[in-house]
N, CA, C and O of each residue as an XYZ file, in Angstrom:
372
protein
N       0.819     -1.190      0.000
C       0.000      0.000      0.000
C       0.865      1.257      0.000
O       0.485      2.270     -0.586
N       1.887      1.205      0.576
C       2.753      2.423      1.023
C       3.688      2.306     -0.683
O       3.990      3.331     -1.294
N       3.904      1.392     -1.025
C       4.847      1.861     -2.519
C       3.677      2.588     -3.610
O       4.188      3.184     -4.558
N       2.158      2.581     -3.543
C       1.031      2.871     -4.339
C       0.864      4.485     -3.864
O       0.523      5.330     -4.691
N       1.092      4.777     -2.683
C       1.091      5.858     -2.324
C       2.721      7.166     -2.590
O       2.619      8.380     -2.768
N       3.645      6.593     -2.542
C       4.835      6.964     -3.442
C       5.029      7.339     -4.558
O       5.676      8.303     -4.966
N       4.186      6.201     -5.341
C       4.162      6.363     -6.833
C       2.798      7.478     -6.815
O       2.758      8.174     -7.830
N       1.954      7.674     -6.049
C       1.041      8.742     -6.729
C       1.800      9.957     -6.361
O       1.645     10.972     -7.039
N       2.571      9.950     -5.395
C       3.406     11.327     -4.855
C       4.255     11.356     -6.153
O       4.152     12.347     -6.876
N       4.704     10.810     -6.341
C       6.073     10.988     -7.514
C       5.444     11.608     -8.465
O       6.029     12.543     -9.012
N       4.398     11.323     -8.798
C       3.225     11.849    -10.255
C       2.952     13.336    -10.054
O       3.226     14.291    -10.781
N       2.344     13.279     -8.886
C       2.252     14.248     -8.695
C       3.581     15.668     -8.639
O       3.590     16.879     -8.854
N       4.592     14.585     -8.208
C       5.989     16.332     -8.171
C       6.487     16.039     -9.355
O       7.592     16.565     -9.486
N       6.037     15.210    -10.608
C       6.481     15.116    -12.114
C       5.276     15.998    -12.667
O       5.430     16.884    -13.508
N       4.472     15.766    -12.289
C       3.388     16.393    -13.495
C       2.844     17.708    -12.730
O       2.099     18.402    -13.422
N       3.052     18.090    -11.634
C       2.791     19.923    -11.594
C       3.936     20.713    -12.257
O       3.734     21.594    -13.093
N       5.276     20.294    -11.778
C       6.127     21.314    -12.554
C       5.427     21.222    -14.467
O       4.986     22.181    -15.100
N       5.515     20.149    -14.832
C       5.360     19.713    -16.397
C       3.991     20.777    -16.309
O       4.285     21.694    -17.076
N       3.071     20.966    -15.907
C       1.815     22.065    -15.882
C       2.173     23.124    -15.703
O       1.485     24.015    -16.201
N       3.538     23.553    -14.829
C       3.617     24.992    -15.148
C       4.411     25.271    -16.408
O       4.320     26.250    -17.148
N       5.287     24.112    -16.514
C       5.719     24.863    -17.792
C       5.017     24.602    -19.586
O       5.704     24.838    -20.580
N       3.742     24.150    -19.650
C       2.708     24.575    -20.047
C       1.955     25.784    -20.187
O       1.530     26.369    -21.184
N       1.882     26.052    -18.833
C       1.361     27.533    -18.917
C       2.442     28.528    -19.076
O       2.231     29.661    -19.510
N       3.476     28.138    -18.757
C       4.682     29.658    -19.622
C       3.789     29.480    -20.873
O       2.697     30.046    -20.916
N       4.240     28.686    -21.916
C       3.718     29.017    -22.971
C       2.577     29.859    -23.575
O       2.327     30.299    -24.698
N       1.945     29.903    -22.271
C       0.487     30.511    -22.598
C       0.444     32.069    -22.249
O      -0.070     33.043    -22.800
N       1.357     31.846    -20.867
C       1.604     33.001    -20.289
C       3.148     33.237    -20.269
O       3.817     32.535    -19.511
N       3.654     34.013    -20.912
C       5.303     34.171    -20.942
C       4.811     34.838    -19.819
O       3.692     35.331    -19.669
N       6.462     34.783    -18.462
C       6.384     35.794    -17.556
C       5.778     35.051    -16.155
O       5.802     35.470    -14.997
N       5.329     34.025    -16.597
C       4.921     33.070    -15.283
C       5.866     32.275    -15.078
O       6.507     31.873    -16.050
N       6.247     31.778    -13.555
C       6.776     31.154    -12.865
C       7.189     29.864    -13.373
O       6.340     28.973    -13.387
N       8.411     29.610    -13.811
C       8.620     28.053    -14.020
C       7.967     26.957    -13.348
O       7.192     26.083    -13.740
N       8.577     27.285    -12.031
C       8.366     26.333    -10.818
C       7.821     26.403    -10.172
O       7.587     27.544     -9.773
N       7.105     25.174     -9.468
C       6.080     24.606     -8.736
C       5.830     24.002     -8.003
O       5.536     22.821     -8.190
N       5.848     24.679     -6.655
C       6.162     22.682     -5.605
C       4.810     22.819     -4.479
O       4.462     23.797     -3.818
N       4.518     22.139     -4.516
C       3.153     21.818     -3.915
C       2.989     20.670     -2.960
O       3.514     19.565     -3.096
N       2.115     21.092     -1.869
C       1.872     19.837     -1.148
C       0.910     19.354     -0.322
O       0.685     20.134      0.603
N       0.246     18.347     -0.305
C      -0.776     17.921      0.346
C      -1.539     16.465      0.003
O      -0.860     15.674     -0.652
N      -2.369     16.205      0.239
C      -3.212     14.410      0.251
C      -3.348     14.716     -1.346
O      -3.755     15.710     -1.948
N      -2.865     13.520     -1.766
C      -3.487     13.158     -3.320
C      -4.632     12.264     -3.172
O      -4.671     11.184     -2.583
N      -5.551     12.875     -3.793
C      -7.274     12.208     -3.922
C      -7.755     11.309     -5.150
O      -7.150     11.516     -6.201
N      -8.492     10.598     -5.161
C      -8.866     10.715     -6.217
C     -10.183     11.116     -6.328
O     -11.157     10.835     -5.629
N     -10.047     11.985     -7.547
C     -11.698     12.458     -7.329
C     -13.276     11.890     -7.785
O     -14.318     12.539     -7.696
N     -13.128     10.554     -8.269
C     -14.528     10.197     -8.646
C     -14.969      9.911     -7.265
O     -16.145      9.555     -7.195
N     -14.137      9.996     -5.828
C     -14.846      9.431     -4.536
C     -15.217     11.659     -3.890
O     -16.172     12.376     -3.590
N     -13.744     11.754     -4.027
C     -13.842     12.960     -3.450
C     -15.310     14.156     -3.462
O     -16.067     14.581     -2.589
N     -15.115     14.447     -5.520
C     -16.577     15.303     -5.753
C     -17.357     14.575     -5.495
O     -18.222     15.325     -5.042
N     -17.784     13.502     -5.425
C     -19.688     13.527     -4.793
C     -19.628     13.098     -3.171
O     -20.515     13.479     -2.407
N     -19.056     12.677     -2.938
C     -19.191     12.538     -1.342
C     -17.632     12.736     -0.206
O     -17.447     12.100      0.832
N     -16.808     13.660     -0.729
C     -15.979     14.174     -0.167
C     -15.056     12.890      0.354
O     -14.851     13.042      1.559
N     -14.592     11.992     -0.018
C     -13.734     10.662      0.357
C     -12.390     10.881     -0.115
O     -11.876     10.747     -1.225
N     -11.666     11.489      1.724
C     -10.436     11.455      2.290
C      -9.806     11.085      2.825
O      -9.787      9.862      2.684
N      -8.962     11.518      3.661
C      -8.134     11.054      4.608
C      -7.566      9.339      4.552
O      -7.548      8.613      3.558
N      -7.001      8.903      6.375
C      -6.600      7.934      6.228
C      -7.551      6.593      5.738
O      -7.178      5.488      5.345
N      -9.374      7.319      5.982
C     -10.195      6.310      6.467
C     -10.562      5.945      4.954
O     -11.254      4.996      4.585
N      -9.775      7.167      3.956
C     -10.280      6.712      2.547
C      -9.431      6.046      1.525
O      -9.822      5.570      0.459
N      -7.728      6.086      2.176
C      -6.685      5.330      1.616
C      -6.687      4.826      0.928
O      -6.279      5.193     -0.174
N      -7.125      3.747      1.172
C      -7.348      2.119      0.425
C      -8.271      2.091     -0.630
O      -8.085      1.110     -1.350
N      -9.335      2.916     -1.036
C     -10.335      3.218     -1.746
C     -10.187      3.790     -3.220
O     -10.633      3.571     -4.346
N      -8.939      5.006     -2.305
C      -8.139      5.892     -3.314
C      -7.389      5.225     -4.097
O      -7.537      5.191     -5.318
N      -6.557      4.661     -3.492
C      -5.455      3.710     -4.138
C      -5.973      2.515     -4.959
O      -5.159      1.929     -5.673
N      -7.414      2.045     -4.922
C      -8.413      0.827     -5.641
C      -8.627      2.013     -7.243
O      -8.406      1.735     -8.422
N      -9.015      3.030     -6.764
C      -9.627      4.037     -8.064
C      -8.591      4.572     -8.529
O      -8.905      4.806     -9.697
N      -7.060      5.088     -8.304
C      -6.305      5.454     -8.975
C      -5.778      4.100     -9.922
O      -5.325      4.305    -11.048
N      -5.851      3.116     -9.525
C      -5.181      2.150    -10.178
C      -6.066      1.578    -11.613
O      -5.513      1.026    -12.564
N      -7.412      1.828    -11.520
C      -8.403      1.600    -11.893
C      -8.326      2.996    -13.411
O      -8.786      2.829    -14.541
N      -7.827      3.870    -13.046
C      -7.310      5.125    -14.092
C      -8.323      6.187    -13.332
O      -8.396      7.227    -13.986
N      -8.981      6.208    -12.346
C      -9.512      7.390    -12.254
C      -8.965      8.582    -12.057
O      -7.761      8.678    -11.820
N      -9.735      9.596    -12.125
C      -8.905     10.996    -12.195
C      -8.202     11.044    -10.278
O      -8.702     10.610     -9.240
N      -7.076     11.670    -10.506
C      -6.758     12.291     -9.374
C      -6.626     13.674     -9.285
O      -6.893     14.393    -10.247
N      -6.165     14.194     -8.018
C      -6.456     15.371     -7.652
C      -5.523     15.928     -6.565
O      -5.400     14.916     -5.875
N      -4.933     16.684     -6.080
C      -3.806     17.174     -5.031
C      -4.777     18.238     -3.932
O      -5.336     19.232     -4.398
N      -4.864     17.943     -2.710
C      -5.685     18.717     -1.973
C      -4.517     19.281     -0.864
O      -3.954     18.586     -0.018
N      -4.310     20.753     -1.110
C      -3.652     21.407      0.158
C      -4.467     21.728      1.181
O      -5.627     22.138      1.150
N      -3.585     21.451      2.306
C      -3.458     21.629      3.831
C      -4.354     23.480      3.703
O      -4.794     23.855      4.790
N      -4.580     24.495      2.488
C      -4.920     25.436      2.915
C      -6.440     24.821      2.237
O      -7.319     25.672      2.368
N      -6.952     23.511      1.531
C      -8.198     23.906      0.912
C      -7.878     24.203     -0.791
O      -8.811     24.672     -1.442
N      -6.941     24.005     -1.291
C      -6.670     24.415     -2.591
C      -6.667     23.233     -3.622
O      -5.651     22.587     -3.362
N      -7.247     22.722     -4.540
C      -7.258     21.815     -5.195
C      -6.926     21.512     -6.559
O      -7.740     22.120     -7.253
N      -6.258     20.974     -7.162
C      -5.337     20.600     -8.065
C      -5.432     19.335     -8.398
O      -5.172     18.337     -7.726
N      -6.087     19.499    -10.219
C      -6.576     17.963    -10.758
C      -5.016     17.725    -11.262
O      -4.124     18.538    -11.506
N      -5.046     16.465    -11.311
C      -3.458     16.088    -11.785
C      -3.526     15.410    -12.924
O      -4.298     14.451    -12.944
N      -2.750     15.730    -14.137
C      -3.280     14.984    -15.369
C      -1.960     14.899    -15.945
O      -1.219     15.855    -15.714
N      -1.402     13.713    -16.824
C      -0.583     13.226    -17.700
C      -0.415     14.550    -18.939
O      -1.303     15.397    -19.037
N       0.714     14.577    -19.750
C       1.187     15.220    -20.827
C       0.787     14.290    -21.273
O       1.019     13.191    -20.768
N      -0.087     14.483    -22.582
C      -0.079     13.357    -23.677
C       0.487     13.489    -24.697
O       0.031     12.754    -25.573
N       1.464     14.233    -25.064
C       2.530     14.174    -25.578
C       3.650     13.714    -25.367
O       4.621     13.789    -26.119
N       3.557     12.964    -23.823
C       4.785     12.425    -23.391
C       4.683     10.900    -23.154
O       4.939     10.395    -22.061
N       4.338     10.274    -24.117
C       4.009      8.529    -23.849
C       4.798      7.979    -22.392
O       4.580      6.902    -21.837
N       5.572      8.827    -22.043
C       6.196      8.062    -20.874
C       5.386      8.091    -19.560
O       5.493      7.312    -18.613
N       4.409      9.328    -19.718
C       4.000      9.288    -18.564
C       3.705      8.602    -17.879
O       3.926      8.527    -16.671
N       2.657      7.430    -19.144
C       1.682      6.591    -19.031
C       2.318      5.269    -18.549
O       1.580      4.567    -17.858
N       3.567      4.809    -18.798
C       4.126      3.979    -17.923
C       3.948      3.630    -16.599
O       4.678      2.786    -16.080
């Protein structure tokens, strides 16, 4: 359970920087870098009935594996869907 939870952390500090530097492109003048932190969710449990924490672990980790969407929830309330480059076949590894 604990290496399933690693690998969604790792995704997550690979694919926010890869999102900001996306948006340079969009926005010259924005911030390269990006470091962020808090519970990775997944959200087909999260949006309809708010399913977190430790008591939702195991649930999360059943639906991320499954391909559902995930999501990065900060400690202030701030939420962040997390999504693959599909231009980068490696992601998907």
């Amino acid at each position: 359970m604990q290496r399933w939870t690693l690998i969604l952390l790792a995704l997550a500090v690979i694919l926010l920087p890869a999102a900001g530097l996306a948006a340079d492109k969009k926005h010259p003048g924005a911030s390269s870098g990006v470091a962020v932190r808090g519970e990775i969710l997944d959200m087909a449990c999260y949006i309809p009935h708010g399913g977190k924490g430790p008591e939702h672990q195991k649930c999360a980790l059943k639906c991320a594996e499954q391909g559902q969407p995930l999501g990065l929830l900060t400690p202030e309330g701030k939420l962040y869907l997390l999504f693959a480059d599909h231009t980068d076949a490696t992601a998907f590894e």
